[in-house]
C-alpha positions, 0 to 999 in steps of 0.5 A, a space after each residue: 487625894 486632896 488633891 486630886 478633889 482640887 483639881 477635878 473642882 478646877 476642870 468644872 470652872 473651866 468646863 463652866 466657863 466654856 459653857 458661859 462663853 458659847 465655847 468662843 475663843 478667848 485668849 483668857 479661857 485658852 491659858 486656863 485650859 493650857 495652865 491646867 494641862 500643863 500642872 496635870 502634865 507636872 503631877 507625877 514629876 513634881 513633890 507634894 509639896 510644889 504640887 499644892 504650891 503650884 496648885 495655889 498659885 493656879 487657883 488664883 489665876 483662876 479667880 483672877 481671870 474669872 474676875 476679868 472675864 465677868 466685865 466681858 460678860 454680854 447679855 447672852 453670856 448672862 442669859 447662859 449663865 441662868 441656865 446653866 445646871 450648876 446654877 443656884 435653884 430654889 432648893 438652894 435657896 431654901 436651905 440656905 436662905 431661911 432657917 427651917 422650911 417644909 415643903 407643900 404641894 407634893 415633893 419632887 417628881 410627886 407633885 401636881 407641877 415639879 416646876 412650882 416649889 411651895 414652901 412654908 418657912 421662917 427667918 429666925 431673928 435675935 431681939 434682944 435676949 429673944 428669939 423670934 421665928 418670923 414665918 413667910 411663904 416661899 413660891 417658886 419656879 425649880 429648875 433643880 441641877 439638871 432634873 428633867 422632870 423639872 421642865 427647866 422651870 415651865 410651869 403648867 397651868 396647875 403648877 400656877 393655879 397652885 402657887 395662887 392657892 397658897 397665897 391666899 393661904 398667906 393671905 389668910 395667915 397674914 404672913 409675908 410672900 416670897 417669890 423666886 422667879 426661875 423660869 424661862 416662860 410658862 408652858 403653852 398648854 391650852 386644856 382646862 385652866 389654860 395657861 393663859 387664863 390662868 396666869 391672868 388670874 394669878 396677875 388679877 388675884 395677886 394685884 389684891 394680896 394683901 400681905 407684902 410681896 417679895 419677888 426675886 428675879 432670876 430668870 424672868 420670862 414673859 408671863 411665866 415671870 407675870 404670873 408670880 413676879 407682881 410684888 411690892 419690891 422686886 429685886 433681881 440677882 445681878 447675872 439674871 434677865 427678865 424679858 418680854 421673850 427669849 432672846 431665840 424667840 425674839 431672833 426667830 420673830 425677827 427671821 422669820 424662819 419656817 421649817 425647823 429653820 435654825 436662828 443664826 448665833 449672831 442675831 441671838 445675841 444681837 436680840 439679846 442686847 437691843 431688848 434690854 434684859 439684864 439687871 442694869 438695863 431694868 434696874 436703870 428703866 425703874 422695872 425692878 428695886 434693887 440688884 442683889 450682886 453675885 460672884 463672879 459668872 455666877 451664883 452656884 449651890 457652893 457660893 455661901 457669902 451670896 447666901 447671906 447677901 440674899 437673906 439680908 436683902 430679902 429681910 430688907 426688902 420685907 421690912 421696906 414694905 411693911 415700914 411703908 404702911 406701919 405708923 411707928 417708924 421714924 428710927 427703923 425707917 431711918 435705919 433701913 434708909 442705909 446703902 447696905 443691905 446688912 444695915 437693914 437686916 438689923 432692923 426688927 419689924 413684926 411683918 403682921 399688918 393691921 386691916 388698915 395697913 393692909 388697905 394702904 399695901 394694896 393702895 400701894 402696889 397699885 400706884 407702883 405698878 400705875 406710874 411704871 412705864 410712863 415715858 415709854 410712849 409718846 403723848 402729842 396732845 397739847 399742853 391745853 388738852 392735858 390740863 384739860 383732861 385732867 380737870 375734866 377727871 376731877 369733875 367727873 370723879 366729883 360728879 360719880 361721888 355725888 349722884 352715885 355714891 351720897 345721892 345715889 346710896 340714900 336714893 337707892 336705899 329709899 327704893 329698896 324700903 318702898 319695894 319692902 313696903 309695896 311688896 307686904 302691902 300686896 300680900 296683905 291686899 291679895 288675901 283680904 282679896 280672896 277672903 272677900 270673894 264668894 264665888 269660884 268664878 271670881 278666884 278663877 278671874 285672871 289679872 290683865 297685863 297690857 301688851 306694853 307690861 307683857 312685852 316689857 317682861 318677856 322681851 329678853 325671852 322671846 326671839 326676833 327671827 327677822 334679819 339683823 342685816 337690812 338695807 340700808 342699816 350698816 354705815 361701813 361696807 367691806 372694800 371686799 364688796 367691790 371685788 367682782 368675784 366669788 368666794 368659796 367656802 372652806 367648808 364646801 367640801 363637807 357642807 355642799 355650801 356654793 359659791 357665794 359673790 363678793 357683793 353679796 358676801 362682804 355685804 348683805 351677808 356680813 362676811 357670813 357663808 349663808 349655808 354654813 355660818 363660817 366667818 370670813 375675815 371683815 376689818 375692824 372699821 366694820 365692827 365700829 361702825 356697824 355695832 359700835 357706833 363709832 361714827 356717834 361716839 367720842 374717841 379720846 386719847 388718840 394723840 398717844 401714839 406707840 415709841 421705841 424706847 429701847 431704841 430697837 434697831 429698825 423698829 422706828 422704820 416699821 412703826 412708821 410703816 404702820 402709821 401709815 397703812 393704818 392711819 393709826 398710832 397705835 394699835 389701841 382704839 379707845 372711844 365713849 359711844 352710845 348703842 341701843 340708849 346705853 352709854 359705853 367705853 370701848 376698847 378695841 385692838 386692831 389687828 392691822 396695826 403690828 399684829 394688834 401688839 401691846 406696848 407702853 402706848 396701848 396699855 396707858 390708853 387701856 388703864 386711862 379708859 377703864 379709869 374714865 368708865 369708872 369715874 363716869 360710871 359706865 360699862 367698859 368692852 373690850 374687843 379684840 378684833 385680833 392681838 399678837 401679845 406684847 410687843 417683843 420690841 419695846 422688851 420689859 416696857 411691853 411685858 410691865 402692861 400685863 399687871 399695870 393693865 390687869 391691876 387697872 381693871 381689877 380696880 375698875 371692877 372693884 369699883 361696880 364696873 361690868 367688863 366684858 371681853 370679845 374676841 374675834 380673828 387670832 388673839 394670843 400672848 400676853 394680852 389673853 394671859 393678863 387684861 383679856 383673861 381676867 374679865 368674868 365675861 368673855 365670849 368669841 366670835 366664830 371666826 376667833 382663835 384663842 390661846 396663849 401660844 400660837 401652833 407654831 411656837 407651841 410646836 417650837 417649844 414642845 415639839 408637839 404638833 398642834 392640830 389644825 382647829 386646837 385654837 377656834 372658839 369651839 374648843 376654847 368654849 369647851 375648855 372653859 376659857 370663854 363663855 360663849 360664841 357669837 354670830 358676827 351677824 348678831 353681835 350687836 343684838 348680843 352686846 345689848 343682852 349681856 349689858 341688860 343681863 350680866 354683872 348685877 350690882 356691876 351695871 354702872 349704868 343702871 
């Protein structure tokens, strides 16, 4: 019977291994399956003795090809490697890793989200004759072996919203946080909270955490890996991948495939190596601290010296952060300087922080993730405009602390007393006021304002019915204008709206149907000319300009291409401008270039203009005239600007600043889900789409189809996503409201 448990075992390694190598031919996989038949072939020939001697020998053959094959392992055997069912999940972890854990949030197919495990559990260390339990948070994706309701570890939106609520449940308790990273992507639902704003919450919430975060990388998907992978040190197992995209969704981006179309093998796996998913490629581009080693293909349920060796780095890991930010640790920080992970495990340390060891971590985290990708853009300033930047930022910063924060703070303060004063001495001169009074007709008197005072105190209720598009008053005109044609409203069928003729349209019109109010598309310039004031304003950092880090096979030749329609090298604009007597920073992504994608050179210019509006103190927009997410070329180079972009603005913020967010044309990916989302102002244009999937690859992944209007701003408004929808024609108008309304102790400028 032993036996035949032997065997059975045997035929999975070799089913396993089939699975792994795509069922390619492979003159090693081929002798194992010849080898394996032809023992089962001798088994009722053969005595019990020659049979567990021959059965030894087959077993070794077997480690020793699996050794062999694991050096011809590529990057799509390892994307199948971290798929496969019989591949290590979090339960495992759980019940090998830590000493003891319950389970939170629902158990099983009984949760709010089976694909986000929460756990509260404790490594048990030996101090001496004393036994410590040291408790930690433990969150993550489960795939489970093979459970559907798992949904291959694609969490919801609640699943996320859940994992957020018990970090800060850790916060709390002041306890570590451990995340294992299980997931090919987070799943595109759009209703209330919304996939994307809600992984842009959880990147904007976690940059703040003040207790050390440890992630493990599995499978690292996009910004389903974002949503819990912002940590302090990231580990990666040495067969996981962490990615921009799939590599099936990279192959369909590249082929362009409609229809149900299926993506060639060839050009998966081709996509799989350019994007530079594995362990090595991020651990050599400093995306993640160190590579846990596996067996070979692979760590399975059953693979208990793995066990250990991830107990031991984890403990290190946690013990690393929390040394960086302690006082007392000159032998332990020593110690734990050793190359092997079980040096460090024998290194005790409290993991509970002091308030000013939690302001460092933070501190910490911060300038991690600030100094990640920096060589993956190309910078042409000169070395004169470098320097010069750099002393013009420690000018401002000493300007801001001084007016704002010494003057500015005691000027503040004394305003507020007069006003304490002001307002006891009113009321005690409006009663002596009445009690001096001897007739009705002299209470009854009313107080005059001048028209200049009554003004000033309803102008923000009142309403200009006048046009907002006068003669002469826009500086860019549509070239759409010179178009000698008419167009038709989508909407003439229902709405009985005419023809309306280019030069009208695209000019006095504003690209607005003038019956029914729907938006056609008008090119970025417009809205920098025609509501930004670009023409007045200052851009800066233009001479950062988008790179090919990764050497992506023809990716140079399209950049060039954009370069060249678009007259930018970037698809990021970052400009300081003044409208209506306020100064502002605005951020704009241009949809022409690349889709409006964000890579390495989009997302330092975002992170240095939210740094220049908080050293000058000014409010920051952002406007998105339209954005396909992150750039699938530049690969974990794209995907690190979520939380570096996210964290710089959640500092911004922090600071006082007033963010303020608007959409226009399509917006989806990883910038709704990281940077855009975040802002507390959002608001779209009637012409913007919003969402963190477009129709296509939501049908693509759960092969739900998407209704024609899922994504419009009618519908983001109502899930909650935005706050509001503007009429292009009033955007400006609308621009000047909300700096004079919104953020309260967050108007730089006032």
């Amino acid at each position: 019977m032993n036996i035949d448990k032997r065997i059975d075992a045997l035929s999975e390694r070799l089913n396993y291994i089939k699975d792994i190598f795509g069922n390619l031919e492979n003159a090693n996989i081929s002798m194992l399956g010849s080898e394996l038949d032809e023992f089962r072939g001798l088994r009722g020939t053969i005595s019990t003795k020659d049979s567990l001697s021959k059965l030894a020998r087959l077993e070794d053959l077997f480690s020793f090809l699996e050794s062999k094959l694991e050096k011809e392992l590529t990057p799509m055997d390892r994307v199948r490697i971290v798929r496969h069912p019989q591949r290590i999940c979090l339960t495992d972890i759980l019940e090998n890793v830590y000493d003891n854990y319950t389970e939170l949030g629902g158990l099983g197919e009984f949760s709010i989200d089976p694909s986000m495990l929460i756990a509260q559990a404790y490594i048990t260390r030996r101090v001496g004759q004393k036994v410590v339990h040291q408790p930690v948070m433990v969150i993550g994706q489960e795939k489970g072996h093979g459970q559907e309701f798992r949904n291959g570890g694609s969490a919801k939106p609640w699943g996320n919203a859940k994992a957020l609520h018990y970090m800060k449940v850790a916060q709390a308790e002041g306890i570590p946080i451990h995340t294992y990273i299980f997931t090919p992507g987070s799943y595109p639902i759009e209703d209330y909270p919304g996939a994307a704003q809600q992984i842009a919450k959880n990147i904007y919430e976690m940059g703040k955490i003040d207790v050390p975060i440890i992630s493990v990388i599995s499978e690292g998907g996009s910004g389903g890996a974002e949503a819990i992978g912002l940590a302090d040190r990231r580990l990666m197992l040495s067969h996981g991948y962490y990615s921009v995209i799939s590599p099936e969704g990279a192959a369909a981006i590249e082929a362009n495939l409609k229809g149900g179309k299926r993506v060639d093998n060839a050009l998966i796996g081709n996509c799989a190596r350019k994007l530079g998913i594995t362990a090595e490629d991020n651990l050599e581009m400093g995306y993640i601290d160190r590579v846990v080693q596996e067996p070979h293909l692979g760590a399975k349920p059953a693979s208990y010296d793995f066990f250990r060796t991830l107990r031991s780095e984890v403990i290190r890991a946690t013990n690393e952060v929390c040394i960086s930010v302690k006082g007392l640790k000159l032998f332990r920080a020593m110690a734990l300087k050793q190359k092997g992970p079980e040096e460090g495990e024998d290194v005790f340390m409290r993991w509970a922080l002091s308030s000013r060891a939690r302001a460092r971590l933070v501190e910490k985290r911060y300038e991690k993730f600030r100094n990640l990708s920096t060589s993956a853009y190309m910078d042409q300033r000169s070395l004169f405009l470098k320097m010069g930047a750099a002393v013009q930022g420690v000018a401002w910063s000493t300007k801001s602390l001084f007016v704002y924060n010494l003057v500015g703070r005691t000027v503040r303060a004394a305003k507020q007393g007069m006003e304490e004063i002001q307002a006891e001495a009113h009321l005690v001169k409006e009663r002596t006021a009445r009690l001096l009074k001897k007739n009705s007709a002299e209470n009854g008197s009313s107080v005059k304002i001048s028209s200049e005072v009554r003004d000033k105190l309803l102008c923000l209720s009142t309403s200009d019915q006048s046009p907002c598009f006068e003669e002469g008053r826009w500086k860019y005109s549509s070239p759409k204008c010179k178009d000698d044609r008419t167009f038709t409203c989508p909407n003439s069928a229902s709405e009985g709206c005419l023809d309306l003729w280019a030069p009208d349209l695209f000019g006095d019109f504003a690209g607005v149907c003038s019956n029914c109010g729907h938006h056609f598309p008008m090119e970025y310039q417009w809205y920098l000319y025609n509501v930004f004031n670009y023409a007045e304003g200052f851009e800066f950092n233009s001479g950062i300009e988008s790179a090919n880090p990764l050497g992506y096979e023809g990716f140079d030749l399209k950049l060039d291409e954009a370069r060249k329609k678009t007259g930018l090298r970037s698809s990021c604009i970052t400009f300081e401008t003044r409208m209506d007597g306020i100064n502002a920073v605005v951020i704009c992504l241009a949809a022409p270039f690349r889709g409006g994608s964000v890579g390495a050179a989009e997302g330092e210019k975002i992170i240095r203009a939210a740094e220049r509006a908080q050293r000058k103190q000014l409010p920051l927009i952002f406007y998105a005239h339209g954005t396909a997410g992150i750039r699938i070329q530049e690969g974990t180079n794209g995907v690190l600007q979520m939380p570096r972009c996210t964290m710089a603005l959640r500092k911004y913020v922090d600071a006082g600043g007033l963010y303020l967010v608007i959409y226009d044309t399509n917006s989806y990916g990883g910038s709704v889900a990281s940077f855009l989302g975040c802002s507390p102002y959002q608001f779209g244009i009637r012409s913007s789409k919003i969402g963190f999937a477009g129709p296509r690859v939501i049908t693509e992944t759960t092969g739900i189809p998407v209704p024609p209007n899922y994504h419009n701003a009618w519908n983001a408004l109502a899930r909650g996503h935005i706050q509001g929808i503007w009429d292009r024609r009033e955007m400006g108008r609308n621009i000047g409201q909300a700096l004079m309304t919104m953020g309260g102790r967050n108007l730089y400028y006032r």
